[in-house]
Backbone bond lengths (Angstrom), bond angles and torsions (degrees), N, CA, C in turn:
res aa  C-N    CA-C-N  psi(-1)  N-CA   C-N-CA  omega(-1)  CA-C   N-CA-C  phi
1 X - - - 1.449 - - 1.528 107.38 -
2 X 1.031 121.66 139.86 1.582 135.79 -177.05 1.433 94.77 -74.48
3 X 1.698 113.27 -164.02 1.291 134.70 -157.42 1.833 81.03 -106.61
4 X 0.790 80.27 -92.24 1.553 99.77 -179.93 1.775 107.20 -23.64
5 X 1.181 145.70 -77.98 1.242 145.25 153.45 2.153 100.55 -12.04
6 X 1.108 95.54 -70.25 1.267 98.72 171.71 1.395 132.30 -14.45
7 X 1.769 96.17 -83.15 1.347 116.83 -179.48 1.712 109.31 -73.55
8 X 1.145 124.00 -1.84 1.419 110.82 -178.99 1.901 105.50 -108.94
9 X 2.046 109.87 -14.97 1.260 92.89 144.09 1.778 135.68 -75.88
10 X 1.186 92.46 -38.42 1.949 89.82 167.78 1.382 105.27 -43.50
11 X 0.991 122.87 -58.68 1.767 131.60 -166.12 1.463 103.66 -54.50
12 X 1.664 117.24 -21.14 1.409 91.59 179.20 1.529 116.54 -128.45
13 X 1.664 82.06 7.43 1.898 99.29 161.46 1.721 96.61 -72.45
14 X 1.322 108.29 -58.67 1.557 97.79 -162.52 1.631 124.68 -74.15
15 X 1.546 107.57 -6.29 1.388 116.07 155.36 1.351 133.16 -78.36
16 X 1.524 128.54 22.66 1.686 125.96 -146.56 1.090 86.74 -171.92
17 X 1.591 93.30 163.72 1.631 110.48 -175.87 1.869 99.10 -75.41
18 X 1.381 110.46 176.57 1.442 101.32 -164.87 2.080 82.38 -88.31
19 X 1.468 123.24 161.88 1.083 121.52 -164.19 1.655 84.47 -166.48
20 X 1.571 96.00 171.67 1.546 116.58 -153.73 1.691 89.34 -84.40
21 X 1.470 104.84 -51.45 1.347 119.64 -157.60 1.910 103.21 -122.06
22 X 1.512 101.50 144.69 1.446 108.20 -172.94 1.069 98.31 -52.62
23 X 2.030 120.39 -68.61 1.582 120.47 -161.86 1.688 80.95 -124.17
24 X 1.561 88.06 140.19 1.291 147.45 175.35 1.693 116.06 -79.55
25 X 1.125 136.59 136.26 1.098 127.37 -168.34 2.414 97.45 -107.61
26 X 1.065 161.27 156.63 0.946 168.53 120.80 1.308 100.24 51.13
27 X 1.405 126.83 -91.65 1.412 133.29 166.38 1.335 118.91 -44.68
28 X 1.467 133.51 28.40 1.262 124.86 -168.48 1.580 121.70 20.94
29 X 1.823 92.85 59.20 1.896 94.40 174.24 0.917 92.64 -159.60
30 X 1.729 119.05 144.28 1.570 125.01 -179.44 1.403 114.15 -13.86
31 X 1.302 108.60 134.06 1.534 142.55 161.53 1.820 83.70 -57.05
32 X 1.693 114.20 113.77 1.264 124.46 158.81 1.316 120.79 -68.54
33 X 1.376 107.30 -25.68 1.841 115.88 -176.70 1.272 107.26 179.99
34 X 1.498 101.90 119.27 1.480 116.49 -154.72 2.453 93.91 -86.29
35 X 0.703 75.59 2.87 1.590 74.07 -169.28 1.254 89.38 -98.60
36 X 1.483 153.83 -46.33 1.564 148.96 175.85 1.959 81.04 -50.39
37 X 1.225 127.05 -78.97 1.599 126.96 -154.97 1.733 100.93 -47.11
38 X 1.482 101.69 -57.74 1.787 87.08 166.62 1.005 153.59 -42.14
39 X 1.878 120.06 -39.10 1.565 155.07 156.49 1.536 101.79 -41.72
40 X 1.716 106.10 -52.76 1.822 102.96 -176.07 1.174 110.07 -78.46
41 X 1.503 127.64 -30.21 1.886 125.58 171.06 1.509 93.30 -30.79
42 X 1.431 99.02 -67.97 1.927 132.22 -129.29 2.192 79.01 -46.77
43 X 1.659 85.10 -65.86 1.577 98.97 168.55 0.830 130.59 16.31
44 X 1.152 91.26 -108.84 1.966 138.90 145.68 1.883 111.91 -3.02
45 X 1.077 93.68 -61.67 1.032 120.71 -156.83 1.899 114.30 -85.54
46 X 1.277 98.54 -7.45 1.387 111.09 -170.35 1.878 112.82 70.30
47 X 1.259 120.89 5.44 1.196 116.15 -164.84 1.663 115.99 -86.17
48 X 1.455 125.55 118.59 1.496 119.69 -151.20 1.549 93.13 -123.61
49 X 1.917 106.87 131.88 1.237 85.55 167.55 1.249 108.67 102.03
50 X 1.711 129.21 -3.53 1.508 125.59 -162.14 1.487 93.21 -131.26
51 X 1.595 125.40 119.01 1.548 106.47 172.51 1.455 105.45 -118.48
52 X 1.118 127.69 179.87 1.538 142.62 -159.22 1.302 100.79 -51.02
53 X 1.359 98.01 -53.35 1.807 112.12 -164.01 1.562 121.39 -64.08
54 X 1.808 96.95 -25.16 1.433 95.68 173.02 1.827 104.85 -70.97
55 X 0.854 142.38 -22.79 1.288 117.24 -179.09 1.829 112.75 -65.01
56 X 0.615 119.63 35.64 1.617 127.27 -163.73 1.472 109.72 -134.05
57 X 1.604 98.53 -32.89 1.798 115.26 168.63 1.731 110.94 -81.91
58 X 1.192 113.85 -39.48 1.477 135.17 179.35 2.047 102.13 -58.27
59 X 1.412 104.96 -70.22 1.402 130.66 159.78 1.783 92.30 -21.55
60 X 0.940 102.62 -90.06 1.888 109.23 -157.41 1.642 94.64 -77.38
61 X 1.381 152.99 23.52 1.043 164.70 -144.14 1.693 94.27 -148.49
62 X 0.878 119.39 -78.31 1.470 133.39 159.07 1.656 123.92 -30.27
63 X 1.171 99.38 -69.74 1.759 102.95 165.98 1.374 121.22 -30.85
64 X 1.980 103.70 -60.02 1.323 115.55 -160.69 1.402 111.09 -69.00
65 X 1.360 104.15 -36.00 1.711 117.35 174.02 1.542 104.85 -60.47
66 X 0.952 123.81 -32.13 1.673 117.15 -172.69 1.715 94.11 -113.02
67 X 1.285 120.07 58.82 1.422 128.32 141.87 1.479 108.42 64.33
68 X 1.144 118.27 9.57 1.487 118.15 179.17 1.592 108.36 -98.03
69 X 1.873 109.31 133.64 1.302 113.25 -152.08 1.551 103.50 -84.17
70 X 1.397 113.56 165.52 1.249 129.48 -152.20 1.608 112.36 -78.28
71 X 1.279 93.41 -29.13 1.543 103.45 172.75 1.529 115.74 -72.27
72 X 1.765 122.97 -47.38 1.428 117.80 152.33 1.770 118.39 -30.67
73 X 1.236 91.99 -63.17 1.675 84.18 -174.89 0.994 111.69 -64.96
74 X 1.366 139.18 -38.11 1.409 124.12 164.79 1.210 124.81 -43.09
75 X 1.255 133.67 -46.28 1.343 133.47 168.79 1.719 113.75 -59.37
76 X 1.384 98.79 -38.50 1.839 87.05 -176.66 1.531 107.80 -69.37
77 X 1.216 125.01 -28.13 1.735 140.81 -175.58 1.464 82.14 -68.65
78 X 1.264 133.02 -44.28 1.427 120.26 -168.61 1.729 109.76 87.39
79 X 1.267 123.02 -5.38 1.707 134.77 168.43 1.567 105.77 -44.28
80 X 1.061 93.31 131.66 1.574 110.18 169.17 1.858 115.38 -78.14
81 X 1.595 122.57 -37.59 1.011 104.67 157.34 1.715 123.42 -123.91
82 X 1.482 131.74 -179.34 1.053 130.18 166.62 1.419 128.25 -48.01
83 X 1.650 97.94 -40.31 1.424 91.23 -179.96 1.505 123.15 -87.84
84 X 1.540 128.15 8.69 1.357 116.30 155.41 1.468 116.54 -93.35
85 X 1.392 123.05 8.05 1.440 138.58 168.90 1.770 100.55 -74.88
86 X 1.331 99.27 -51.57 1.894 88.00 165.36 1.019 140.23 -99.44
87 X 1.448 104.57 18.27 1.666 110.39 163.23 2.084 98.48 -84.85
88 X 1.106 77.59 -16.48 1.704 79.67 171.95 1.438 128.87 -88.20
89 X 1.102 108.71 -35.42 1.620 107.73 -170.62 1.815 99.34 -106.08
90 X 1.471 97.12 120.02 1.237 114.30 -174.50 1.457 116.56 -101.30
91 X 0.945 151.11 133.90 1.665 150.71 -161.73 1.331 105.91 -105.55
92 X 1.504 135.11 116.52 1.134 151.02 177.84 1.777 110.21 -55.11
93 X 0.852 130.16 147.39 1.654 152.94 -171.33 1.852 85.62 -67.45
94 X 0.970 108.10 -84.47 1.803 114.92 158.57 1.214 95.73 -12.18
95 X 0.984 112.12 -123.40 1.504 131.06 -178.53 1.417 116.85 1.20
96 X 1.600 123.62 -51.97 1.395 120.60 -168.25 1.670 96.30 -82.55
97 X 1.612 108.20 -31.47 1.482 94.56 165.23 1.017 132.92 -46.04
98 X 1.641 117.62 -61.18 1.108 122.74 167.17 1.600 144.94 -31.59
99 X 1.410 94.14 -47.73 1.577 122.17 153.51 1.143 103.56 -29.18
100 X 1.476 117.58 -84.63 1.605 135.08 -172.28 1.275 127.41 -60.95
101 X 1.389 102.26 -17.27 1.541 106.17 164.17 1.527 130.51 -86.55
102 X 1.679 99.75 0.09 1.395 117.07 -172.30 1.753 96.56 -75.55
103 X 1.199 126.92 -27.03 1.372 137.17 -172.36 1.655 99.15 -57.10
104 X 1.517 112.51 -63.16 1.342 111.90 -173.18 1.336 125.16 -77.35
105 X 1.644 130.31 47.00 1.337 154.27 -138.50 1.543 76.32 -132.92
């Protein structure tokens, strides 16, 4: 867990009654399935096209772009081998630019 993840659970431990579970589903009782609560964000939210699981591609997508090695992320993905670590981590249009622009430095 990051810093940030961190401090914004304290922030909402120490704002709330003390409770079993961080988020609460409607009835204030476990979230039965966090992917139905995601689907209604996405909703909500106008967002089309985005499912739970991609944040997990984004996650190891993210890492690799910010220089963190492939074998770390493999372990945080929890993957047993390398090569479903790069069916995961996808390299931004940016990014490969960037890459290539390191040449003309």
């Amino acid at each position: 867990m990051n810093k940030e993840a961190k401090i914004t659970l304290l922030a909402i431990k120490n704002n709330q009654k003390p409770e079993e579970y961080v988020f609460l589903g409607r009835e204030k009782k476990k979230l039965a399935d966090i992917s139905t609560a995601f689907k209604a964000v996405c909703k909500e939210a106008k967002i089309v096209g985005f499912n739970f699981h991609d944040l997990r591609h984004d996650f190891a997508s993210r890492l690799v772009m910010n220089k963190v090695g492939l074998y770390t992320v493999q372990e945080l993905l929890r993957h047993k081998s390398a090569a479903m670590t790069k069916r995961y981590a996808h390299l931004s249009e940016e990014h490969k630019k960037d890459a290539v622009d390191v040449l003309c430095k």
